[in-house]
C-alpha positions as CSV (number, residue, x, y, z in Angstrom):
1,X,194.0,25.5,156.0
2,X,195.2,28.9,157.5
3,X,192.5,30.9,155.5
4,X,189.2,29.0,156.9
5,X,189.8,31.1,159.9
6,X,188.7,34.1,157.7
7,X,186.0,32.2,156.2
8,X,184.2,32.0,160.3
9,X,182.9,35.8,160.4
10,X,182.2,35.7,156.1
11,X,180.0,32.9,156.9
12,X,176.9,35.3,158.2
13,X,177.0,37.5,155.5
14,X,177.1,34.2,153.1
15,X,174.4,32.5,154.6
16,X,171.8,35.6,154.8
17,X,172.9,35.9,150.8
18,X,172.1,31.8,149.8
19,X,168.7,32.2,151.8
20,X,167.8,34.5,149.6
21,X,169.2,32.7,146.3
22,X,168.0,29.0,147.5
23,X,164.7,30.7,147.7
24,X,164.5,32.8,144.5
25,X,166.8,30.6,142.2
26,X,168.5,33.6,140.6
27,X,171.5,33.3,141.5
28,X,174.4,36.2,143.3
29,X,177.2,38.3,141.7
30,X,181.1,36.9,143.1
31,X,181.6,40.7,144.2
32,X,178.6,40.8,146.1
33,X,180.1,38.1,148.9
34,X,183.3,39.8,149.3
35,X,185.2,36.7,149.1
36,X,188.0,38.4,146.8
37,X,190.9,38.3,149.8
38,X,190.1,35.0,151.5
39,X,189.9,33.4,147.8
40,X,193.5,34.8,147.2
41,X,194.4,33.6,150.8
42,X,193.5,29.9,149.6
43,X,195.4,30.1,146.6
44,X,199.1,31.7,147.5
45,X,200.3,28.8,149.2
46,X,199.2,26.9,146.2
47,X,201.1,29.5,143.6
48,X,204.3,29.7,145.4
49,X,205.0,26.0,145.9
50,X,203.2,24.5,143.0
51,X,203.2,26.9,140.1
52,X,206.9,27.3,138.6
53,X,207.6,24.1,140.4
54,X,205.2,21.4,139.3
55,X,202.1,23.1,137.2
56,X,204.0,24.3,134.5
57,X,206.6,22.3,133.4
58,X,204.0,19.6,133.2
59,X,203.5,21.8,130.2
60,X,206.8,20.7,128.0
61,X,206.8,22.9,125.1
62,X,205.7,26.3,127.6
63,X,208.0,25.4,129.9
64,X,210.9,25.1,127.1
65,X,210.3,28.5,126.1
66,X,209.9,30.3,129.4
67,X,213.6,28.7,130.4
68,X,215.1,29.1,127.0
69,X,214.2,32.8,127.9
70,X,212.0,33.7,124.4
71,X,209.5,35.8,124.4
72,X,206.2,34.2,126.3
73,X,202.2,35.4,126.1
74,X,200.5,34.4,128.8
75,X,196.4,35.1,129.0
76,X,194.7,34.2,132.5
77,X,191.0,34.7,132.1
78,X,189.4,35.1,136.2
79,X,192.8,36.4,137.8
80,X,191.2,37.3,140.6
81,X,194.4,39.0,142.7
82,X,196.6,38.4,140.0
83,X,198.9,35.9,142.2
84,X,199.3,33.1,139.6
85,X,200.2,36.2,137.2
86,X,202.9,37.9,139.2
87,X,204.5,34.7,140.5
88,X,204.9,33.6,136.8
89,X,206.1,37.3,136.3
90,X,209.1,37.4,139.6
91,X,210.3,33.8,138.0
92,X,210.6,34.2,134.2
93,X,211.8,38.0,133.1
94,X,211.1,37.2,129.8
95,X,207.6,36.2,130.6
96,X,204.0,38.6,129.5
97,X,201.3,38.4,131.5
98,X,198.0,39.6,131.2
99,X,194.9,38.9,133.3
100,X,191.2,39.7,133.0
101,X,188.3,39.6,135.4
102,X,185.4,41.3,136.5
103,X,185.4,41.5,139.9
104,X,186.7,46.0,140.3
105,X,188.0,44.9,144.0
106,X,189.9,42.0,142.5
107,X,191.8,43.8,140.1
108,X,192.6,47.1,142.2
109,X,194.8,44.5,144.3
110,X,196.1,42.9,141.7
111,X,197.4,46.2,140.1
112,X,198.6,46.8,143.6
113,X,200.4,44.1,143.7
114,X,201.7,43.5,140.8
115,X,203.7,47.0,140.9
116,X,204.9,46.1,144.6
117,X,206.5,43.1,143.1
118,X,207.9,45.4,140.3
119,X,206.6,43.7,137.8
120,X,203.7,46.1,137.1
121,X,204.9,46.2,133.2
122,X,204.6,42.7,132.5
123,X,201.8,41.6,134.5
124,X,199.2,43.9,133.6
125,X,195.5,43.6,134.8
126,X,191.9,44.6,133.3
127,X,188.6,44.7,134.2
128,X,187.0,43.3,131.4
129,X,185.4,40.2,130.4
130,X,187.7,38.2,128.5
131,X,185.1,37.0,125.9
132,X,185.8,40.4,124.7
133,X,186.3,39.7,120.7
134,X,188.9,43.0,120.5
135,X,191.3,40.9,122.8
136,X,194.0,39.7,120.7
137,X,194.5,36.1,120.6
138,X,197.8,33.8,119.7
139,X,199.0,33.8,123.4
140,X,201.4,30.8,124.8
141,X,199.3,30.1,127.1
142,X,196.0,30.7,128.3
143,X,195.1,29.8,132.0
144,X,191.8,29.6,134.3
145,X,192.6,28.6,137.4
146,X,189.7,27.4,139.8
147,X,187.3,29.2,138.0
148,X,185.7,27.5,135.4
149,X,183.2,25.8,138.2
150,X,182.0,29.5,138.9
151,X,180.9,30.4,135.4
152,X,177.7,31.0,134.3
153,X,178.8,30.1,130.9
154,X,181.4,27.8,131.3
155,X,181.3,26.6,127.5
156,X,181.5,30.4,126.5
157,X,184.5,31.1,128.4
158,X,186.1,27.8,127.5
159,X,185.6,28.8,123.5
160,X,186.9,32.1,124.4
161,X,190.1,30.3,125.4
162,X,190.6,28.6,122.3
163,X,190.2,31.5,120.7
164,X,192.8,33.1,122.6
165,X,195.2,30.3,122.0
166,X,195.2,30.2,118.6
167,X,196.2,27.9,116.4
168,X,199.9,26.9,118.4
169,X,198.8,28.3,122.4
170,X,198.0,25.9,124.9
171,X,194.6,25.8,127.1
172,X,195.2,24.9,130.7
173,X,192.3,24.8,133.0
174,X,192.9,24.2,137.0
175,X,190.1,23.4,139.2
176,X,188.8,20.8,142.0
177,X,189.8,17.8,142.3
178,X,186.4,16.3,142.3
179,X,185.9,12.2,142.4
180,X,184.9,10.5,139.0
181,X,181.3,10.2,140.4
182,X,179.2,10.6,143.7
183,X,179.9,8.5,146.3
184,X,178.8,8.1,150.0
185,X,180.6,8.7,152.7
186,X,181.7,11.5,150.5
187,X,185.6,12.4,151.1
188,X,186.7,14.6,153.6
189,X,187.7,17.1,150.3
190,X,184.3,16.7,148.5
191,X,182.7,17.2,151.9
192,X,184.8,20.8,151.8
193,X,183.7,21.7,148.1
194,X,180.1,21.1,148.8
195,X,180.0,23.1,151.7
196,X,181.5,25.9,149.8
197,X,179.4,24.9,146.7
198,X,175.8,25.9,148.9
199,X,177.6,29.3,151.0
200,X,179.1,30.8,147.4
201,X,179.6,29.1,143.7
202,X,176.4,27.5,143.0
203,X,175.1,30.9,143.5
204,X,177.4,32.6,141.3
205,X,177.7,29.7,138.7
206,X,173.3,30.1,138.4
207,X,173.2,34.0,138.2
208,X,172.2,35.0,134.6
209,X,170.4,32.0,133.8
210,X,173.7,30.2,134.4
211,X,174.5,26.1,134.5
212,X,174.6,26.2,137.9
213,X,178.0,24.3,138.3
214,X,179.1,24.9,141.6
215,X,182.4,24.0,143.5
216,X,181.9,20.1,143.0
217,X,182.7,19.5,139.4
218,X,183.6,16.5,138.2
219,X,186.3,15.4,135.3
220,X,183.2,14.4,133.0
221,X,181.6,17.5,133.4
222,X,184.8,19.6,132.2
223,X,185.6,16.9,129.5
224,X,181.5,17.9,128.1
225,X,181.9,21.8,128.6
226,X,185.5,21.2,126.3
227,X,184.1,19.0,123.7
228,X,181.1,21.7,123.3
229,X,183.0,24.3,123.0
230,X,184.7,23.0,120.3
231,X,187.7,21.1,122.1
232,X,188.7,17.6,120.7
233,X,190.8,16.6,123.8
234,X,191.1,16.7,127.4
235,X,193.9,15.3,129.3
236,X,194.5,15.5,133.3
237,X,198.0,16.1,133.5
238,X,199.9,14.2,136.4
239,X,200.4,16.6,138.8
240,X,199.5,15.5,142.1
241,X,197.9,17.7,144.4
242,X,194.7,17.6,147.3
243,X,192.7,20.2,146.1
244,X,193.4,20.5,142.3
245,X,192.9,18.6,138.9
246,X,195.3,20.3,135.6
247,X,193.1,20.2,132.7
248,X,195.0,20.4,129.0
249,X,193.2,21.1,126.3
250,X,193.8,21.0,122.9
């Protein structure tokens, strides 16, 4: 909880952006609340304990390849910082990572990073929207990691994944752990998303004519993005954590 402490002098330059958007209904652009290092701030803890620990050997057949040390292609669509990238990166040498986002300010640190770690070779960072059809596909794994509730398109980017997987990668998505459905007194963690939901992601998720998703989304609604983008299963993998669901799809 270390990061909400930054989110106390963001919150007036969020709340003079969602007058605006409640009001007009357009939706914002991510880079225009400057949430990029307080994002990354939420996530670290999450990447160094959870990651190479628990996330992805709950993937068997990745997992058996990153430790027998063959060759791995790893896609992460919305890096953001690159953080889930280079910690993948530091653990497994024989590990290729490469991560594509939008957001300029996102991927300068990432960059940054990524060649203070030394791994600058292997995890390499774009700005470029990974619907891109000139991105080659076939990749181990393909990851989004809490971003899929921000999208605009969320079925778009989702189809984009498979794509990228190919016919043997696998398709992990990571985001809230929302409740099955709406309940009241909401739980202390919903309570958290929604708040977030109305100072940043509905925004973003409704710019461009978007879905309007926000922070709050709930197994049902991933399982209906998947099956429309062309996905026949979704399993929630059992990996316990407060904040996060793992979403494999195949």
């Amino acid at each position: 909880m270390k990061p909400c402490a930054a989110v106390v002098p963001w919150l007036g330059k969020a709340v003079d952006i969602m007058v605006e958007e409640f009001r007009n209904g357009t939706g914002a652009a991510f880079g225009l609340f400057d949430l990029h290092d307080i994002q990354a701030a939420f996530t670290r803890p999450v990447f160094v304990n959870h990651l190479v620990q628990n996330w992805l050997p709950a993937l068997p057949e990745v997992q058996a390849k990153l430790t027998a040390g063959e060759p791995v292609r790893i896609a992460e669509v919305g890096c953001g910082e690159g953080l889930a990238a280079i910690t993948i990166a530091r653990a497994y040498p024989n590990a290729e990572i490469d991560g594509f986002d939008l957001d300029d300010a996102s991927i300068a640190v990432a960059v940054e990073q990524a060649a203070a770690a030394g791994v600058g070779e292997r995890a390499r960072f774009e700005v470029r929207d990974a619907a891109d059809p000139a991105i080659v596909g076939d990749y181990d794994l393909v990851l989004a990691i809490e971003m899929v509730h921000d999208m605009p398109d969320p079925v778009g980017i989702l189809r984009t994944m498979k794509r990228l997987a190919g016919e043997h990668g696998t398709v992990l998505v990571v985001d809230e752990r929302a409740e099955d459905a709406f309940t009241v007194p909401a739980g202390e963690m919903e309570r958290f998303f929604y708040a977030f939901s109305t100072l940043h992601c509905l925004a973003v998720s409704l710019q461009d004519g978007g879905v309007g998703t926000g922070t709050v989304i709930r197994p049902d609604t991933l399982r209906r993005y998947a099956t429309d983008a062309g996905f026949s299963t979704v399993d929630v993998l059992d990996v316990d954590h407060p904040q996060f669901l793992l979403y494999r799809l195949a």
